[in-house]
C-alpha positions in Angstrom: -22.2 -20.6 21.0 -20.5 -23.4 19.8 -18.7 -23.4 16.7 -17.7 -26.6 14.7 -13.7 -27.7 14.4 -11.5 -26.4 10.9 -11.6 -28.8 8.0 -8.3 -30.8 8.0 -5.2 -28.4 6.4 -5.0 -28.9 3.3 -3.0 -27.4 0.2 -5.5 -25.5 -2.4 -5.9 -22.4 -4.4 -7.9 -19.8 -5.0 -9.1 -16.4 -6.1 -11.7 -13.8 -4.9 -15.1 -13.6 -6.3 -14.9 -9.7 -7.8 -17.9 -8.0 -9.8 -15.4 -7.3 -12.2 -15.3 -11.4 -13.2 -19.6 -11.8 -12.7 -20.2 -12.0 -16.4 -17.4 -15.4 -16.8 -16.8 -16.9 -13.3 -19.4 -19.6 -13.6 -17.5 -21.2 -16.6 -13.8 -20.8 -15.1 -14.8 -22.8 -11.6 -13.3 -25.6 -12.6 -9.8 -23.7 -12.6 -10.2 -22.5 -9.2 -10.4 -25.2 -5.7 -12.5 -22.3 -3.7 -13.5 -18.7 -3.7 -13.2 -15.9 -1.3 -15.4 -13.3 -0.7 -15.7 -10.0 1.0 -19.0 -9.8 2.8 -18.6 -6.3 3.1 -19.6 -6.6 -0.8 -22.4 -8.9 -0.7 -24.3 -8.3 3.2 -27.6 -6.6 2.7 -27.3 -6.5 -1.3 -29.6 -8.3 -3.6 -30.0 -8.4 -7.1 -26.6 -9.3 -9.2 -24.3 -9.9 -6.2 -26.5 -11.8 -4.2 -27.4 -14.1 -7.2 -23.9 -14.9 -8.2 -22.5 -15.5 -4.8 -25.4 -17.9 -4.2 -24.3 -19.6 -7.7 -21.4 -20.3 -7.4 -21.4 -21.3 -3.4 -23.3 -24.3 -5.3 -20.8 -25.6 -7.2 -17.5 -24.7 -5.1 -15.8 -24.1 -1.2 -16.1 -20.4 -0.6 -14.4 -18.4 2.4 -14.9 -15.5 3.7 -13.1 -12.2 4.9 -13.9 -9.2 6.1 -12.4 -5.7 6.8 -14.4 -4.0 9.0 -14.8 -6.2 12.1 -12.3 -4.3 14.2 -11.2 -6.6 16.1 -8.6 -4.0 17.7 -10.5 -0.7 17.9 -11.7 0.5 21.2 -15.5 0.4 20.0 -18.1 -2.5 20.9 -18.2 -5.2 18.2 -21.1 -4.7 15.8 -23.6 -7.4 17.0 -25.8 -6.6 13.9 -22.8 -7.2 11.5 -22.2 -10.5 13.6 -25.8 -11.3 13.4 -25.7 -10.8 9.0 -22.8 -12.6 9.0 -23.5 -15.4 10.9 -26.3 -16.3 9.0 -24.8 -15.8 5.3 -21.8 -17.7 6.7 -24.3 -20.4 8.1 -26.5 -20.3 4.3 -22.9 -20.9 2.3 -21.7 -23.4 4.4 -18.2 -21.6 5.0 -15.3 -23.4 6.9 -14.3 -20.5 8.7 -14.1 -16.5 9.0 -11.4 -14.2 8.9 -10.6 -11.0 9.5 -7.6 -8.6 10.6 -5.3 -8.2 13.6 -5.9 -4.3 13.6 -8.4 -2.0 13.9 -10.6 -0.4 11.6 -12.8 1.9 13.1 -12.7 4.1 16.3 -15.6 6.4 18.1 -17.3 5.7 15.9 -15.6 6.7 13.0 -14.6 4.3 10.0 -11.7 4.5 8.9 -11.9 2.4 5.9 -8.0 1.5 6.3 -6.7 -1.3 8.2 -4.7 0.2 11.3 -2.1 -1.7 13.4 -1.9 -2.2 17.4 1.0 -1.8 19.6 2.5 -4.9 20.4 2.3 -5.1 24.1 0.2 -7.4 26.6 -2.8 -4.8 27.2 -3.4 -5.3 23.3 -3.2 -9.0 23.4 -5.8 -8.6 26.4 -8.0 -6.6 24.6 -8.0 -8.3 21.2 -8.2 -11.8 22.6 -11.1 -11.5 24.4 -13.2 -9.8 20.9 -11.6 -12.7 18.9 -13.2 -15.1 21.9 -16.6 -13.2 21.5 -16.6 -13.1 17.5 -15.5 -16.5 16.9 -18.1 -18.0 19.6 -20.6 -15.3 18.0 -20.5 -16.6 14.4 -20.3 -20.7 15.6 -17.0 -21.3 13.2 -13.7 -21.0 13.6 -12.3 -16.9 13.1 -8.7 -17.3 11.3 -6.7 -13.4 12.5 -4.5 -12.2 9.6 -1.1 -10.6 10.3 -1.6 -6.9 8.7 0.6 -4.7 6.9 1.9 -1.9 8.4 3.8 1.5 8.1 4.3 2.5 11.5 6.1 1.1 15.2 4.9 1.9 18.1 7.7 3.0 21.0 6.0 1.6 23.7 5.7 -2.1 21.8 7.1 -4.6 24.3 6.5 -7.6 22.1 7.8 -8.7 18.3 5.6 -8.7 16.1 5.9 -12.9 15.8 5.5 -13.2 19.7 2.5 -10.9 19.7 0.8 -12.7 16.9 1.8 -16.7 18.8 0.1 -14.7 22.1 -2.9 -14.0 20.5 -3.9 -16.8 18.5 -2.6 -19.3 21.7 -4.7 -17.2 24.4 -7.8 -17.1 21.9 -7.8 -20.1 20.6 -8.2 -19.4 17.2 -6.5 -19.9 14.1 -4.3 -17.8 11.7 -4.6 -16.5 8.0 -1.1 -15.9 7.3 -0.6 -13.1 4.2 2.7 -14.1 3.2 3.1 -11.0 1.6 2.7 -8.7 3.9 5.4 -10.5 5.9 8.0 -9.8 3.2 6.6 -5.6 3.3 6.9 -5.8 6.9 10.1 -7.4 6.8 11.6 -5.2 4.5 9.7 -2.3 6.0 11.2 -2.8 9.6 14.2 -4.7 8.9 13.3 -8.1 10.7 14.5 -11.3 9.1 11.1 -12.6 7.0 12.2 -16.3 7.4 12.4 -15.7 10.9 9.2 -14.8 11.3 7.7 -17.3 9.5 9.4 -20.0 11.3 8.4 -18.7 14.5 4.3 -18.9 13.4 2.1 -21.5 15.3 1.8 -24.2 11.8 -1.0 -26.2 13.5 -2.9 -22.5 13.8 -2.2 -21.6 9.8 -5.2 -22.9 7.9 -4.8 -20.4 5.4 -2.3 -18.1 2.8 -3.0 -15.0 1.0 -0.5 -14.0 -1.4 -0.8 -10.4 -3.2 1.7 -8.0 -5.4 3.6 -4.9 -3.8 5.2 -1.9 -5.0 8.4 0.0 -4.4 7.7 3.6 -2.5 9.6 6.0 -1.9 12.0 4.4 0.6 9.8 1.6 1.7 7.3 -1.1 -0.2 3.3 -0.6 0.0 1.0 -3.4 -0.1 -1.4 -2.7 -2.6 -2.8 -5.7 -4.2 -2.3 -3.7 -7.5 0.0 -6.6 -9.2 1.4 -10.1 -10.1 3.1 -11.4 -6.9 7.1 -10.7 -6.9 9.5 -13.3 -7.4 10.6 -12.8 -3.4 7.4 -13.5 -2.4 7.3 -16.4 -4.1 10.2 -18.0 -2.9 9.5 -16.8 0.9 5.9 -18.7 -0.2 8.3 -22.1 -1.1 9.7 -21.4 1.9 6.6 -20.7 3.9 5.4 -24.2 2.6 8.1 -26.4 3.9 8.1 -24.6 7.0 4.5 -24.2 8.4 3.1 -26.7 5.7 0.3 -26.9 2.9 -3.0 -24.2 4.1 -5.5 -22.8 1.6 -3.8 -20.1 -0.5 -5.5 -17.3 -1.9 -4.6 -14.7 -4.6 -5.5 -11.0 -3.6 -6.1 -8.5 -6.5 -8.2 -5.5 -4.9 -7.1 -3.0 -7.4 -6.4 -2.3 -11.4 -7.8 -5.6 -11.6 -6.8 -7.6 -14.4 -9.3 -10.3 -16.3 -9.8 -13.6 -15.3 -7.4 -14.8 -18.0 -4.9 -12.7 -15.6 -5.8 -13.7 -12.3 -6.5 -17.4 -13.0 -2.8 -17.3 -14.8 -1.5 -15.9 -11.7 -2.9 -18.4 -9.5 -1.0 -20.9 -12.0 2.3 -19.9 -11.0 1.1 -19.9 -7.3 0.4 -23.5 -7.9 3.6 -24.0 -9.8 6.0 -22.9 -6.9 3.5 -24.8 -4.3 4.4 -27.7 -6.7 8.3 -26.8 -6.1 8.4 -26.9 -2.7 9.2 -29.7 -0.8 6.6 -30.6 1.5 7.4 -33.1 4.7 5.8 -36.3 3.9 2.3 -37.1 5.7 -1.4 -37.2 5.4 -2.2 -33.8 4.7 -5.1 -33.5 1.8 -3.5 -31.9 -1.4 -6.4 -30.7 -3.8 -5.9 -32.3 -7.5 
């Protein structure tokens, strides 16, 4: 299948469409430049869900991004998934698609957790060729997000940053690059974060996710459970005037806070975006 070229890169912000914020989202829209949603949430529900996703797709850009594709797991991709998708994604008009570079599910089992791949070149093989098959399935570019992760593997033969440039060069797709978990990972496995963002394809990056941490014991967990850390934020500054302006999304999957809080949030997102200084050029920068 064919799938239509990316929207030109552009610098925007936005939050995800949670049923915590049904009753008040439709009167907050005009605070937000798009919406992200989880299909997971919304494929094969009616009612509530299906009504307010359908509302407010009307009125503003709405991504997508899932959890349970797999891409990595040893399992054939779910062609009936593909199928749902493809034809939400098609009704709502979605630029693009992502999902993560790790596996999810195994043997049938789901493992509801996002679980990472050794970095060597029979992983690249593998996962290049299901990111080929999804992205051409669902007719619209598939953006891979760099994943959080706890543990290395001893026969890894690859950086995480080259692994990552293979894929996304040998598959052709694009990259959702979680900022945040760059910084864990960093800190996690003692790589230099700056490094590693200036060693990410920038033409690829179309979009950001940013997210709070916390402190474990001996080592940070990305949890989604807070307001993004000051760090963050700067590697974000930095992130911008390095790879350049890409749609950048606030992730708050748990103790949720009011859309007072997250739409706040998202303002000092755009603040530091606002402090950063971007190369000169022609790229789109949402008002």
């Amino acid at each position: 299948m064919e799938h239509r070229a990316p929207p030109q890169k552009s610098l925007r912000f936005g939050i995800g469409l949670r049923r915590e914020h049904f009753d008040d989202i439709a009167d907050r829209l005009d605070e937000v430049d798009f919406l992200e949603f989880l299909p997971e949430n919304f494929l094969r529900f009616g009612g509530r869900p299906s009504r307010v996703l359908r509302e407010v797709a009307a009125r503003v850009d709405v991504t997508s991004h899932g959890v349970s594709l797999s891409l990595g797991g040893p399992d054939p991709l779910n062609k009936t998934y593909l199928t749902e998708l493809r034809t939400l994604l098609d009704e709502l008009d979605t630029p693009w698609f992502s999902d993560h570079l790790s596996y999810s599910s195994a043997f049938g089992v789901e493992y509801h957790d996002l679980l990472p791949l050794p970095f060597t070149a029979e992983a690249v093989d593998h996962v290049v060729s299901r990111i080929q098959f999804a992205q051409d399935f669902i007719g619209r570019p598939l953006l891979v997000e760099n994943p959080s992760y706890y543990m290395s593997y001893p026969d890894s033969e690859l950086t995480e940053a080259e692994f990552v440039n293979e894929v996304v060069s040998r598959a052709d797709c694009n990259l959702l690059l979680d900022v945040n978990n760059v910084y864990v990972n960093a800190q996690n496995h003692g790589y230099d974060a700056r490094a590693f963002i200036a060693a990410m394809p920038a033409d690829r990056v179309l979009q950001y996710h940013m997210a709070g941490h916390i402190q474990g014991d001996g080592f940070l967990v990305d949890t989604h459970s807070m307001p993004v850390r000051d760090e963050v934020m700067d590697l974000y500054r930095y992130t911008l005037e390095t790879v350049g302006p890409a749609w950048t999304l606030l992730e708050w999957d748990h103790a949720i806070p009011s859309l007072d809080g997250m739409i706040a949030e998202l303002s000092r997102i755009r603040e530091t975006a606002a402090s950063a200084h971007l190369a000169p050029g022609t790229l789109e920068v949402a008002a």
